[in-house]
MARGU-10094 format. One record per residue (C-alpha): residue number from 0; residue in one letter; x, y, z. Coordinates in steps of 0.05 Angstrom, whole numbers, plus 5000, padded with zeros to 4 digits. Layout:
BEGIN
NUM/a/X/Y/Z
...
This chain:
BEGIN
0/x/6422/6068/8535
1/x/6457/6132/8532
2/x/6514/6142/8564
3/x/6549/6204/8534
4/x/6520/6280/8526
5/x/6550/6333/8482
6/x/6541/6405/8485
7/x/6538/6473/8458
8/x/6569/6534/8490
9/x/6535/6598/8462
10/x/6459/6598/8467
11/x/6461/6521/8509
12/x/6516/6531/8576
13/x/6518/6612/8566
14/x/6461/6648/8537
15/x/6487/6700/8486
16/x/6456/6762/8462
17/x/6478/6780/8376
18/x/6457/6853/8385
19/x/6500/6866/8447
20/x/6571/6844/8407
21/x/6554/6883/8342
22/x/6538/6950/8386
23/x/6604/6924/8411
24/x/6643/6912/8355
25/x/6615/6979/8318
26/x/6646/7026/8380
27/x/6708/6992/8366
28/x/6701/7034/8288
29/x/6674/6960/8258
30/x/6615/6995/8203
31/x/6595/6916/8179
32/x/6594/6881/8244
33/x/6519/6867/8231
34/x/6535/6833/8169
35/x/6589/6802/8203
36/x/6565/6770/8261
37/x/6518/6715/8272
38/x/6485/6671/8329
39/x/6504/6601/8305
40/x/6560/6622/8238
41/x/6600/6672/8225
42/x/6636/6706/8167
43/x/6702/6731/8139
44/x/6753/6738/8197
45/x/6702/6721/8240
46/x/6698/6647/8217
47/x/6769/6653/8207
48/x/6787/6651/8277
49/x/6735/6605/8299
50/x/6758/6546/8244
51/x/6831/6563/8261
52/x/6857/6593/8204
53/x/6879/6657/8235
54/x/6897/6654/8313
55/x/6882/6715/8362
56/x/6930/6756/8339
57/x/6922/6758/8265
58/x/6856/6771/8271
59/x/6865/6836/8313
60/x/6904/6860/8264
61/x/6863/6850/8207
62/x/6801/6872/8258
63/x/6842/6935/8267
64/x/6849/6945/8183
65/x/6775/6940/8183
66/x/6763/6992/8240
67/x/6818/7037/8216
68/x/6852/7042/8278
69/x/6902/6994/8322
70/x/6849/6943/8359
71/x/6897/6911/8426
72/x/6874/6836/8442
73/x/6830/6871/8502
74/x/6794/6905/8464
75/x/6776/6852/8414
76/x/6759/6795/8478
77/x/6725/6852/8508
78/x/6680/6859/8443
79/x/6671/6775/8437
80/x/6650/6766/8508
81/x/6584/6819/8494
82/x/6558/6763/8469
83/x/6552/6725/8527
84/x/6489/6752/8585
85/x/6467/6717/8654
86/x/6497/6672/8689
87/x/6505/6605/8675
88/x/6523/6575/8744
89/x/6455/6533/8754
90/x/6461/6497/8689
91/x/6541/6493/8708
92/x/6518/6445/8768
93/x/6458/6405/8735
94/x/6520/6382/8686
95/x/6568/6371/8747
96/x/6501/6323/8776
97/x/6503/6291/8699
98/x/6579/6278/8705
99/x/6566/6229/8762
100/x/6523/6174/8703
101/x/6546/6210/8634
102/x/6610/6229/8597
103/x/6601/6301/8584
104/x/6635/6349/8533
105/x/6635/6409/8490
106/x/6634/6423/8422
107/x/6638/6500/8410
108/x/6649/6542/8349
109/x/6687/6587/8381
110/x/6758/6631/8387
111/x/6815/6638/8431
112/x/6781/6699/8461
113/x/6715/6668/8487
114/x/6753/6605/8517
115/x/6814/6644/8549
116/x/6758/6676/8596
117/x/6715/6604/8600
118/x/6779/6574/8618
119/x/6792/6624/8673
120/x/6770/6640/8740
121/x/6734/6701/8717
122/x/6680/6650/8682
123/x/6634/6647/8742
124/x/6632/6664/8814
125/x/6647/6592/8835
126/x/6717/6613/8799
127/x/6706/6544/8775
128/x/6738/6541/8689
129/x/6690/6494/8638
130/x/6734/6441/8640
131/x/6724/6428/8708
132/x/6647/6413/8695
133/x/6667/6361/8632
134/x/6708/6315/8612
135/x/6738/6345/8546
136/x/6720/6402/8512
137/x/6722/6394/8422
138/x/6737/6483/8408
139/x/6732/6495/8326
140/x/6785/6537/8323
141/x/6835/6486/8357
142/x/6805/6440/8312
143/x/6805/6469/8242
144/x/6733/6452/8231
145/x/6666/6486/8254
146/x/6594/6456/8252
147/x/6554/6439/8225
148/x/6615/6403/8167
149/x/6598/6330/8176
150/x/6678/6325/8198
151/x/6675/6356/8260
152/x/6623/6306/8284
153/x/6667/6241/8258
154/x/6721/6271/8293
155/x/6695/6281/8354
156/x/6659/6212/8348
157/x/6729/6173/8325
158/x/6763/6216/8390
159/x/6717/6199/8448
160/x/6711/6131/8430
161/x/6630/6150/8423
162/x/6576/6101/8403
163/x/6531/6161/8365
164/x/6464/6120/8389
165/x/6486/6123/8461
166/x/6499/6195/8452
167/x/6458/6265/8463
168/x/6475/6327/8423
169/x/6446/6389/8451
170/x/6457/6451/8412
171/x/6410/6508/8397
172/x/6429/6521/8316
173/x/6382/6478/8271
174/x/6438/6467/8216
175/x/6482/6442/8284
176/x/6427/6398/8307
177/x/6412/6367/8234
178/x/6485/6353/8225
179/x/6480/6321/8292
180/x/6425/6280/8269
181/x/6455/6254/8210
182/x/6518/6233/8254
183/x/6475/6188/8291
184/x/6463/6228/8356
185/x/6403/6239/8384
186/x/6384/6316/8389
187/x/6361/6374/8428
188/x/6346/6438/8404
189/x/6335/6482/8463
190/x/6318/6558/8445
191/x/6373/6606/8471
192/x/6356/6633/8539
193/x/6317/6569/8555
194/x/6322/6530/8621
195/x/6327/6463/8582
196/x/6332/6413/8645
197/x/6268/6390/8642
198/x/6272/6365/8566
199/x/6333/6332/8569
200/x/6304/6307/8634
201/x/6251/6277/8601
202/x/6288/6253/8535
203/x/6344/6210/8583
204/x/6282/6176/8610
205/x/6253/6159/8548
């Protein structure tokens, strides 16, 4: 029976779009933000910040070495929210409708930038933050680990007090989703962009 669903943030809860931060990050003066930046892992202070080994304001600063110019905190969340497109409100619900069987929660690679503004107000128009929709939310960089490393899934597992085979991971990386596997979960791997209701619908029946 499963009583406890885990999510992604990027490309599950908020669709994101790659192209839209690197044209981003190169008007900031960033001439490898291509090589850089990726949907599901990223690289060099990129990776830094989301497994917590630099915090917001280290990585401006070496963001602003790479660009050649002084990069302010704005202008760097400004860059990490082109990721995110749409609006994310009707999947926001359908979890707040789970909430009422499941324990829900997050587990995001992801930075002090992206979850200042999911934390906020400014998130949706409900003015409604993510952690009013679960019940705990598992950020890499507040962590020190990032999926798919086999830790971040025993971690979460030791902290919630989760039974993996009475568990759902949803998350739209394959790597993510095999880890996930081998933790014990069972898995969905929606595309990004995809209204993925149905499936998991269909999959907590079943």
């Amino acid at each position: 029976m499963i009583k406890n669903l885990i999510f992604d943030f990027g490309g599950v809860i908020v669709d994101i779009n790659r192209d839209s931060a690197v044209k981003h990050f190169e008007s900031l003066g960033l001439t490898n933000a291509e090589e850089l930046l990726d949907k599901y892992h990223q690289r060099d202070i990129f990776l830094e910040v989301e497994d917590g080994r630099i915090d917001a304001c280290e990585f401006c600063r070496k963001l602003g070495e790479y660009c050649r110019r002084e990069i302010s905190c704005e202008e760097a969340k400004a860059a990490w929210l082109a990721f995110f497109v749409g609006d994310p409100q009707y999947r926001l619900d359908y979890m707040e409708e789970l909430r009422r069987k499941y324990n829900i929660y997050i587990l995001s690679n992801t930075n002090p930038f992206v979850m200042s503004w999911a934390e906020s107000e400014a998130f949706t128009a409900a003015r409604k933050p993510l952690s009013h929709y679960v019940d705990k939310i598992y950020a890499s960089y507040q962590m020190k680990m990032v999926k798919p490393q086999k830790e971040i899934f025993e971690y979460v597992i030791k902290n919630a007090g989760l039974d993996p085979s009475e568990t759902v991971f949803v998350d739209d990386g394959a790597a993510n989703v095999q880890a996930g596997k081998e933790a014990g979960f069972h898995v969905l791997q929606p595309l990004n962009g995809e209204d993925w209701r149905n499936k998991l619908n269909r999959l907590l029946r079943h």
